[in-house]
N, C-alpha and C positions, 0 to 999 in steps of 0.2 A: 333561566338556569345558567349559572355560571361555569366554564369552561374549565378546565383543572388546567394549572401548571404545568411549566416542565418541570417535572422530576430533575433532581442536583445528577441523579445519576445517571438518567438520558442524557442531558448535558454530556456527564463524564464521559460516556460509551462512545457519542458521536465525535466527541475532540481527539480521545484516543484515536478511534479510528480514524478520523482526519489525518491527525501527527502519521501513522503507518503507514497509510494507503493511498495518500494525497501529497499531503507535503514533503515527506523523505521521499518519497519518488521524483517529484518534480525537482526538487533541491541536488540529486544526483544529476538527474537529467541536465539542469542547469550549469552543476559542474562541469561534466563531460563535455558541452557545449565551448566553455568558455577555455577549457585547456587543449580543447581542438582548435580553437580558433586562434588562442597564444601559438600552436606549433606549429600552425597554416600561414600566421602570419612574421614569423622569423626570416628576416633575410639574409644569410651569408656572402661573405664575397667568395668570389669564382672561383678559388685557388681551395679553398675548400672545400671537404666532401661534403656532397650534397646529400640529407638526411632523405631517407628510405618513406613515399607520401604516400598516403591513399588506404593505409590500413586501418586496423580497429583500434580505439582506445577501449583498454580491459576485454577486450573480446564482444562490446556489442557492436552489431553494425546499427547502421541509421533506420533501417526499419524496426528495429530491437527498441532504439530509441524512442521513435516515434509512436509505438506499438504502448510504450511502459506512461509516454506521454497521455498520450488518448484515455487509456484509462485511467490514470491520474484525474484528469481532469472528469470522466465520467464519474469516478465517484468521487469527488467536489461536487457534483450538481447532485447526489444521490443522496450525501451530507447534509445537503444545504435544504434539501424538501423534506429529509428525517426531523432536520433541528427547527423549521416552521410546523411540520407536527399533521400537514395536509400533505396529498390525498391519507386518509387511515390505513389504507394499505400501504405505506409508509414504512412503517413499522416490521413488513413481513418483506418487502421488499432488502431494506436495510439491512437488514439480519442476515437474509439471502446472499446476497453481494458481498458481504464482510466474509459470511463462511466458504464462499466460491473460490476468491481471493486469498484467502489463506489455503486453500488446497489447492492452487493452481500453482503459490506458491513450493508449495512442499514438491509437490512434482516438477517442476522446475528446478529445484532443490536435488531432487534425488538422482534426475537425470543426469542434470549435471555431474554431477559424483560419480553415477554410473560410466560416462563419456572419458570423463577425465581419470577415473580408473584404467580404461583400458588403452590410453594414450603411453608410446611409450619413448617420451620427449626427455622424461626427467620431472621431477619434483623442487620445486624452488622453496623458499623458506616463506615467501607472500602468500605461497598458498592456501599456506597451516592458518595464517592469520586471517585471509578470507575467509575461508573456510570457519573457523572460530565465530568471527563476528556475524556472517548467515547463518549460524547453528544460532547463536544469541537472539539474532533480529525472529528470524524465526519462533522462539522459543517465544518472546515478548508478543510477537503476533500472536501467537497460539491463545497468549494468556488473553488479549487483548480482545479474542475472537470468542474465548469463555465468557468473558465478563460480559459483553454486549447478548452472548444469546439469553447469560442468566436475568441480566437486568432488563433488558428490553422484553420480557415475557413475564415480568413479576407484575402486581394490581395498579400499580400509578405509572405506568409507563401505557399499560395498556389502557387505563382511563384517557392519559394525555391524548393517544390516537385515535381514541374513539372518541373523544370530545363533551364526554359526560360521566359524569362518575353511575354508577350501580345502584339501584333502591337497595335498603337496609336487606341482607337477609338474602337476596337472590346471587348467583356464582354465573358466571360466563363459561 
């Protein structure tokens, strides 16, 4: 018996998620990396005020980092055994993790919001725009987090993971 394909739209589901969950994360992380290490490695002469070292860029510290790192990379590996289609649990794992990750995000999300409401530092104008663009990211995750539970539960996605298609006539 022959093995079913992947579906165009497991495909789709798992690259989306990849692009959210994996690579825009590691791609920040990489940023923040390299523009700490451009300010770490400025040298002024002595006469100079010496610029203020040791604090956060954007407010994560390095466990924040390495924290957004690791899972990054955990689902890269979570991606990577969805899009080879083994173990069959796969498929409920995937799903899993995708909708984990979008709720951990929102709550991170709201905390946030919550904290920085009752901060009373002042309001900057980068705020509104961060703010904006994690309302956006978020919103796109959301969508993102739709379409993988709709697709990865519809009949060719579930054939793909289980590795054989259905007799005529019978339902799972």
């Amino acid at each position: 018996m022959q093995r079913p394909p992947r579906p165009f739209g497991v495909s789709l589901a798992i690259i989306a998620a990849f692009f959210m969950f994996s690579l825009l994360p590691l791609l920040q992380v990489g940023l923040l990396l390299v523009v700490q290490s451009r300010f770490n490695s400025v040298s002024l002469p002595e006469d100079y005020p010496q610029p203020i070292t040791g604090g956060e860029i954007l407010g994560l510290s390095s466990s924040g980092l390495l924290l957004q790192l690791a899972v990054a990379i955990a689902f890269l590996l979570v991606a990577a055994l969805a899009w080879r289609g083994r173990p069959p649990v796969m498929r409920f794992i995937f799903v899993s993790v995708v909708v984990l990750l979008t709720v951990v995000k929102l709550v991170v999300l709201v905390a946030g919001r919550l904290a920085a409401a009752e901060v009373q530092v002042g309001v900057s104008s980068l705020d509104s725009i961060v703010s904006s663009v994690q309302a956006g990211q978020l919103v796109i995750e959301a969508l993102v987090t739709l379409y993988v539970l709709w697709y990865m539960n519809r009949g060719p996605a579930r054939a793909f993971y289980r590795g054989y298609y259905l007799p005529e006539g019978s339902s799972e």
